[in-house]
Structures are given as C-alpha cells and as structure tokens.
One Martini backbone bead per residue (centre of mass of N, CA, C, O) as a GRO file, in nm:
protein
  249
    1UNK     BB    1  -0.249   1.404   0.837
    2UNK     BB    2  -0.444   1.633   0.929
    3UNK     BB    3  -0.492   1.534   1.204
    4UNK     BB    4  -0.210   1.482   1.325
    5UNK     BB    5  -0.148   1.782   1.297
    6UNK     BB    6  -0.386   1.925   1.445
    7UNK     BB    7  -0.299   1.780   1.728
    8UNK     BB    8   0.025   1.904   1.747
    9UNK     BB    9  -0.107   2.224   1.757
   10UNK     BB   10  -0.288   2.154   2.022
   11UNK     BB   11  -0.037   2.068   2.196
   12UNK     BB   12   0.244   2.188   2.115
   13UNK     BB   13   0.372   2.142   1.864
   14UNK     BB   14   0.673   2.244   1.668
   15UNK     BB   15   0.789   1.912   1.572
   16UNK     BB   16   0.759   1.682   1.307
   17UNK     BB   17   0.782   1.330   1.182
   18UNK     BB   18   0.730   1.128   0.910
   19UNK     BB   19   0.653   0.797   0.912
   20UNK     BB   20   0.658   0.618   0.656
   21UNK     BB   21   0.628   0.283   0.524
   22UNK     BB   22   0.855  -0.005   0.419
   23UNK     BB   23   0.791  -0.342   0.310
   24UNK     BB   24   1.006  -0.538   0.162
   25UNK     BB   25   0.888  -0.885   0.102
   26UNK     BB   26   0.666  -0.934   0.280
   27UNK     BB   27   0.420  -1.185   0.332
   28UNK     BB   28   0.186  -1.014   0.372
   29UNK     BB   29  -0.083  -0.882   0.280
   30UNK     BB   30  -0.057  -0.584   0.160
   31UNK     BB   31   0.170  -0.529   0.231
   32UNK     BB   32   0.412  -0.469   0.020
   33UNK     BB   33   0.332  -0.119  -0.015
   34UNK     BB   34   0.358   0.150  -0.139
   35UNK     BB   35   0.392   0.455  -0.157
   36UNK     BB   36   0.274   0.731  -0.344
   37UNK     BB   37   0.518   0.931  -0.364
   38UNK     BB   38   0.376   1.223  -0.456
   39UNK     BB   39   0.136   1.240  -0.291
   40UNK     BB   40   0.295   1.235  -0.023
   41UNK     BB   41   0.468   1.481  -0.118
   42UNK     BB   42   0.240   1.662  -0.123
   43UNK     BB   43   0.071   1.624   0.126
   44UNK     BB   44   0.337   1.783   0.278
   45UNK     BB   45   0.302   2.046   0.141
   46UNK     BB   46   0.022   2.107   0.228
   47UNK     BB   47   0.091   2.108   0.552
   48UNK     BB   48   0.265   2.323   0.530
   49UNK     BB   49   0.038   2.538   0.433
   50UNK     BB   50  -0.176   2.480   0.685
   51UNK     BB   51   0.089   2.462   0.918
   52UNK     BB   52   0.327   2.705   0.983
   53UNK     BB   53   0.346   2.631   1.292
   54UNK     BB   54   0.487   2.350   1.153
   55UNK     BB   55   0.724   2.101   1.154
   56UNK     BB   56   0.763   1.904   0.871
   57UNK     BB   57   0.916   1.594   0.827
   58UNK     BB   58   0.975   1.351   0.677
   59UNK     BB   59   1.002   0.995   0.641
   60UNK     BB   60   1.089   0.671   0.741
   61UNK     BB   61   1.011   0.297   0.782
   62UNK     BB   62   1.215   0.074   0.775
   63UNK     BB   63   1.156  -0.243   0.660
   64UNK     BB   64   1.390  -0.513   0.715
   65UNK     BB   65   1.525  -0.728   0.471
   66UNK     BB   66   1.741  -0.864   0.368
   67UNK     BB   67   1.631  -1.000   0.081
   68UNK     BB   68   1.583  -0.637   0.001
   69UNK     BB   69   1.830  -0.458   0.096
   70UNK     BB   70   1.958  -0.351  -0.153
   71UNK     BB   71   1.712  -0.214  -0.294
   72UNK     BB   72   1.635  -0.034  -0.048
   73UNK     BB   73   1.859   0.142  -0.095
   74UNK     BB   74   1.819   0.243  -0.330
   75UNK     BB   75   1.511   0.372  -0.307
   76UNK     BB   76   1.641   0.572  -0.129
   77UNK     BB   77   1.816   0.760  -0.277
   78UNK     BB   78   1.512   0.832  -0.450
   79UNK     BB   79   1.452   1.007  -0.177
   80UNK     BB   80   1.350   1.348  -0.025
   81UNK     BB   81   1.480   1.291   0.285
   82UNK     BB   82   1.520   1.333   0.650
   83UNK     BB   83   1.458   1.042   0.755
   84UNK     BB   84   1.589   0.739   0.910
   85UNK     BB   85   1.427   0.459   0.988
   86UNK     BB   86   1.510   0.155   1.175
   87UNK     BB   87   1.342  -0.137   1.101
   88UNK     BB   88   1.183  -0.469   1.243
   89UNK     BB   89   0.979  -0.765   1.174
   90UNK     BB   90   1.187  -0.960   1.066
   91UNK     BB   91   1.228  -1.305   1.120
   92UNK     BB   92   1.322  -1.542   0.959
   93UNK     BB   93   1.054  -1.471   0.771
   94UNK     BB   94   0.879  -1.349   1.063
   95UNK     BB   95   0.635  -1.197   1.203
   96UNK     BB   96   0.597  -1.097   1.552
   97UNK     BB   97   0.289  -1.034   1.527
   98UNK     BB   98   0.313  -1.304   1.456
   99UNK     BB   99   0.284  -1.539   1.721
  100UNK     BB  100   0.186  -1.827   1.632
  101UNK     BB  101   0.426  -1.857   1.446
  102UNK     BB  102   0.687  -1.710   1.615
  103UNK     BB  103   0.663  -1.912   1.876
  104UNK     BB  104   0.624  -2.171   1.813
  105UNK     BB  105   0.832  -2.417   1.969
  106UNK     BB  106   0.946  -2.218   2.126
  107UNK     BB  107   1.125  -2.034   2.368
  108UNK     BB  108   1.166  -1.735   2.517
  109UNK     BB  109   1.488  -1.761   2.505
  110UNK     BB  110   1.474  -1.806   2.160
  111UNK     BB  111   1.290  -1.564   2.073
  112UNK     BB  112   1.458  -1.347   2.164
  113UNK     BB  113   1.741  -1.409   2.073
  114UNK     BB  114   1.691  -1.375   1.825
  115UNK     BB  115   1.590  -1.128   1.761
  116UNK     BB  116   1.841  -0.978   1.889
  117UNK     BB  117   2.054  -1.091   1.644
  118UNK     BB  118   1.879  -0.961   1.399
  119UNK     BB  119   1.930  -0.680   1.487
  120UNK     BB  120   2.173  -0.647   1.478
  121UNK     BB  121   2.244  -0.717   1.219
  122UNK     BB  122   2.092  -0.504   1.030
  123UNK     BB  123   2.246  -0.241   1.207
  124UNK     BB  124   2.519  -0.350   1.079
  125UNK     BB  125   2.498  -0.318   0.791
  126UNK     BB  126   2.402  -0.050   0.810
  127UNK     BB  127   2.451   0.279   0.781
  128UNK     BB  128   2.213   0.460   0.607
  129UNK     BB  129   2.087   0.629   0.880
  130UNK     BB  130   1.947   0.771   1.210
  131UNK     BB  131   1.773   0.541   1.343
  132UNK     BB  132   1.664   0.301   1.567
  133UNK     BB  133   1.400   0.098   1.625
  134UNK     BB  134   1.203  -0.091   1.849
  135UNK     BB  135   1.369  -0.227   2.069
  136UNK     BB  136   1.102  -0.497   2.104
  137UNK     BB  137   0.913  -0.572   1.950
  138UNK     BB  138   0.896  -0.912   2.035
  139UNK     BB  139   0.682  -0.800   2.263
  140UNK     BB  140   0.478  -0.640   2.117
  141UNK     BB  141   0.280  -0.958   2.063
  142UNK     BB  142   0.338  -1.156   2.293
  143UNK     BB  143   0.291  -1.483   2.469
  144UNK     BB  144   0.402  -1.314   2.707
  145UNK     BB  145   0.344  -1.235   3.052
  146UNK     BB  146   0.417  -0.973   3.239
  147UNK     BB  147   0.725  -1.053   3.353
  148UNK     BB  148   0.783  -1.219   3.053
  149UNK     BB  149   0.736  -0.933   2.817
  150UNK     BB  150   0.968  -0.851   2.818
  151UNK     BB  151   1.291  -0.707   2.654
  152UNK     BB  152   1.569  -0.756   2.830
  153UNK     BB  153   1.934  -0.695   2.893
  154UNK     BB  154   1.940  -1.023   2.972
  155UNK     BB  155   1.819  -1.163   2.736
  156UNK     BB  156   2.108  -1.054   2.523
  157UNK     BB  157   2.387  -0.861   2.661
  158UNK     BB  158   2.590  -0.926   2.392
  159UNK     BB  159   2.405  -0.786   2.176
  160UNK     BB  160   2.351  -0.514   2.278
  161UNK     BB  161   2.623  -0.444   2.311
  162UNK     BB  162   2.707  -0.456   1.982
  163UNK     BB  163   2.470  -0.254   1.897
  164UNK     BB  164   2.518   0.017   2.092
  165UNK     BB  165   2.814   0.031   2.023
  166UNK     BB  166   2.765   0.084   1.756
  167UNK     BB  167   2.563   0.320   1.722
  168UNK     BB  168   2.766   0.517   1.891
  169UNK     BB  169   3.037   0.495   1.699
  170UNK     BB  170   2.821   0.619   1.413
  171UNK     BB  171   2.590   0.821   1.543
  172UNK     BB  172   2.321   0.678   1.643
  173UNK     BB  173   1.996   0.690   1.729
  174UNK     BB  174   1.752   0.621   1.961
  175UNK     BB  175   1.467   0.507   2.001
  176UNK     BB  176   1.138   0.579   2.136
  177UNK     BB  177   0.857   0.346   2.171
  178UNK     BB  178   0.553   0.408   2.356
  179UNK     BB  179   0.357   0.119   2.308
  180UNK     BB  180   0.482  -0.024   2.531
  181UNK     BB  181   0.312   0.100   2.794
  182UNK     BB  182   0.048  -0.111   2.652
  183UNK     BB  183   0.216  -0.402   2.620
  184UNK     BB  184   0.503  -0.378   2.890
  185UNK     BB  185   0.484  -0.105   3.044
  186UNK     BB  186   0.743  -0.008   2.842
  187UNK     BB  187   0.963   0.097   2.644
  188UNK     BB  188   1.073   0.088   2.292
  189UNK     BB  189   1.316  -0.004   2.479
  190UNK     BB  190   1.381  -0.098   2.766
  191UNK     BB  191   1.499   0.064   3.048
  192UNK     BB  192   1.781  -0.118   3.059
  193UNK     BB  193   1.870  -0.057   2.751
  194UNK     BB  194   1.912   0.244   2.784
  195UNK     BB  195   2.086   0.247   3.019
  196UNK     BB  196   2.298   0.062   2.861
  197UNK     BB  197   2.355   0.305   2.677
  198UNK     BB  198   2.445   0.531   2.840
  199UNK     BB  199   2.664   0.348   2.968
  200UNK     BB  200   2.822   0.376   2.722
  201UNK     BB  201   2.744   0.657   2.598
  202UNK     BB  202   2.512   0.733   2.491
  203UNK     BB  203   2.287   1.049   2.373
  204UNK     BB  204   2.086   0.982   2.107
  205UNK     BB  205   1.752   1.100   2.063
  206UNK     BB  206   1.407   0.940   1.963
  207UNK     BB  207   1.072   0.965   1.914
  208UNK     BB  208   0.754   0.768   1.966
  209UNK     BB  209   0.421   0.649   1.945
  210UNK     BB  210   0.312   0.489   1.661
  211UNK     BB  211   0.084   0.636   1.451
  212UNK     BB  212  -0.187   0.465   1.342
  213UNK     BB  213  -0.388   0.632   1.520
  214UNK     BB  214  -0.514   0.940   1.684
  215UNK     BB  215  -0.469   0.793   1.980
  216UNK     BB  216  -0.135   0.836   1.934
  217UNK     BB  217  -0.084   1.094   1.920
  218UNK     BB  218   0.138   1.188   2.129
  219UNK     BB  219   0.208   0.943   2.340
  220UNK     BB  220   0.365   0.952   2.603
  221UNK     BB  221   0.643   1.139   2.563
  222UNK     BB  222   0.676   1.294   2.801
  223UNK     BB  223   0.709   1.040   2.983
  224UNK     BB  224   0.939   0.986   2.861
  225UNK     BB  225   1.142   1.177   2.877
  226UNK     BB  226   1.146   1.160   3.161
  227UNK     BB  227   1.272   0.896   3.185
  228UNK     BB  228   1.511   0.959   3.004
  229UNK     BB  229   1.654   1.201   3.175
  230UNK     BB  230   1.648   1.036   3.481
  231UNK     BB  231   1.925   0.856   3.319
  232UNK     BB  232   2.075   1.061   3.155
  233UNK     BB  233   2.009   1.180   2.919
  234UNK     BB  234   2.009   1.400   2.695
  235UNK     BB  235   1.956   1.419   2.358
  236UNK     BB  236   1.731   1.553   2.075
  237UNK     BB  237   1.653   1.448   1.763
  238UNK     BB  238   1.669   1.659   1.453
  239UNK     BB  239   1.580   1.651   1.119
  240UNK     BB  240   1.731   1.783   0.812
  241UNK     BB  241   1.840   1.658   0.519
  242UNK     BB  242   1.993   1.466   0.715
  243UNK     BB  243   2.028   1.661   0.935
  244UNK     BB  244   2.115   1.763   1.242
  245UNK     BB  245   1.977   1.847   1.562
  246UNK     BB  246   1.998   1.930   1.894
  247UNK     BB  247   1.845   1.844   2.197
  248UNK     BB  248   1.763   1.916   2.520
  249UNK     BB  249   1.564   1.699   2.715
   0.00000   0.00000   0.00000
C-alpha cells in the first residue's frame, strides 16, 4: 500500500480508491481469504497521514457469487466503505482465469454468451454497489486469441443492452479497466461496449488499472480517458462515504 501510495503522488495524482478483494465461496485454494479488516483500515489511516497530499479512500472488489450472494450483503453493510465495485469472476462456479476448465467444451460463442448472461444476472441482482467492474473478464484469460479475444458488444447486444440499460436506469458507473491493453488490444469492456453505454445514455465512469502489483500502478489510465473522452464520455466519478462527485473527464 506505501508503495502504491508513493507511486500516485509521484504521478501527481490527486485521488485514489483502493480496491481490496472479497471472493465469498471461491472453489480455488486460498482465494476465499478475506482481509484482516482492521488492520486493512488502520493501514489506510497511517497512509492518510504520511501522503497528506493524496486523498486516498477505502474500496472493496466484490467477486460475486451468487451462492453467497445474501451472507456478501450482509458483510458488507458491517464495513465502514467509501465505495463498492461489483465483479464477476465465476461463471456457473467456474472462474474464467481457469481457462483450460472454463472453455473446455464450449464453442467461443457459447463461453463468452454465458459469461454475458451471467454479469447481467450478477449486476440486476445487486442493488447497493456504486460501479460495475471489468465487463469481459472473460476475454482476459480466453483460450482465443488475436481478433477472436475480446469481448465485444455484437457477441452478446441483448445481453449488453439489458446490462447497460439497469446500470444507466440506477445510476451505476461502468468501470474501465485498463488491463484488457495488454490482454485483449482494448480496456474491459471492450470499446464497443463503452460506446453503446455512451449511445444508451450512459455518462458515469470509473477508472482502474487493476495494480496487482507495483508495475500497473496507474498503468494506462490517462489513454483509457482519453479513449472514452473521444467516444463521448462525460463524467469520472469519485465516492466519499458512498457519496459521489462527478468530474469532467
């Protein structure tokens, strides 16, 4: 966390959200480990007060699963969050990092129509969440590669468009997440994707980078905004105690 810390304010960024995971029932080893919270939130307050110059606020990355869908609300309404992204990492209790078990099988039109089908469900379930994460996952991973690797809005525009419409109807923000550059060509979701939020209505963007670890510290964001500037976005917002402010991209 100091290190991410002191990365952002040698960018010269002004504001960050840190984004820690919770994956409830996760099948693989060791995933299904939740932060010791206490000490997550006191390392959050000792770097509020050695970068005074960096707004730094609480997140979480729910990795939703429906079967502990009920138990994942509860949890969270006992955590003092600035913000809440919502991901998907299991797909019917697979997650699409395995690739060699979530594709065996399957046609790509059949791997990626699930996973599509599955974040509608996921994202019109939940309510209380402030972004919807990495919508296409399941391209960072795929056994397909070149221009049969992304996840784009024709592989699935029914699927998309009931997505987008809940999210704009709610007033949910669509992350961007800049990892797909380096995966898939495009950030997730894919720029068609982004483009028909735009063309529905949508204005409400969050940025991530995905920093797992030091080298993706702010990697790409300023290209994804400019990207999505030029489609039409408007807006970056910012949450505080789950309150929003929008800013002009």
């Amino acid at each position: 966390m100091e290190d991410l810390c002191a990365a952002m304010v040698a960018k010269g960024v002004q504001e960050i959200c840190l984004t820690e995971h919770i994956e409830p029932g996760h099948p693989g080893k060791g995933v299904d480990i939740p932060p010791v919270w206490d000490v997550w939130f006191q390392e959050i307050r000792d770097m509020r007060e050695k970068f005074p110059m960096l707004t730094i606020r609480s997140g979480i990355e729910i990795g939703d699963n429906p079967l502990c869908r009920e138990e994942t609300k509860r949890l969270l309404d006992t955590l003092p969050l600035d913000f809440r992204l919502l991901s998907l990492h299991l797909v019917n209790g697979v997650d699409c990092y395995d690739n060699e078990k979530y594709f065996t099988g399957k046609s790509r039109a059949q791997a990626y129509r699930e996973y599509a089908e599955a974040k509608v469900e996921s994202v019109t379930d939940w309510t209380d969440f402030d972004s919807v994460a990495h919508i296409g996952y399941v391209a960072k991973f795929s056994v397909y590669t070149g221009q049969d690797r992304p996840l784009r809005y024709e592989d699935a525009p029914d699927a998309f468009d009931t997505l987008l419409r809940f999210m704009i109807e709610k007033g949910k923000c669509l992350e961007i997440n800049t990892s797909g550059y380096g995966t898939t060509g495009d950030t997730l979701p894919h720029s068609s994707i982004v483009r028909r939020y735009i063309e529905l209505g949508g204005e409400l963007f969050t940025f991530g980078s995905d920093s797992h670890d030091v080298g993706r510290d702010y990697a790409d964001i300023e290209r994804a905004k400019d990207a999505v500037r030029a489609m039409g976005g408007k807006y970056q917002a910012a949450f505080c105690q789950r309150e929003r402010t929008l800013y002009r991209i």
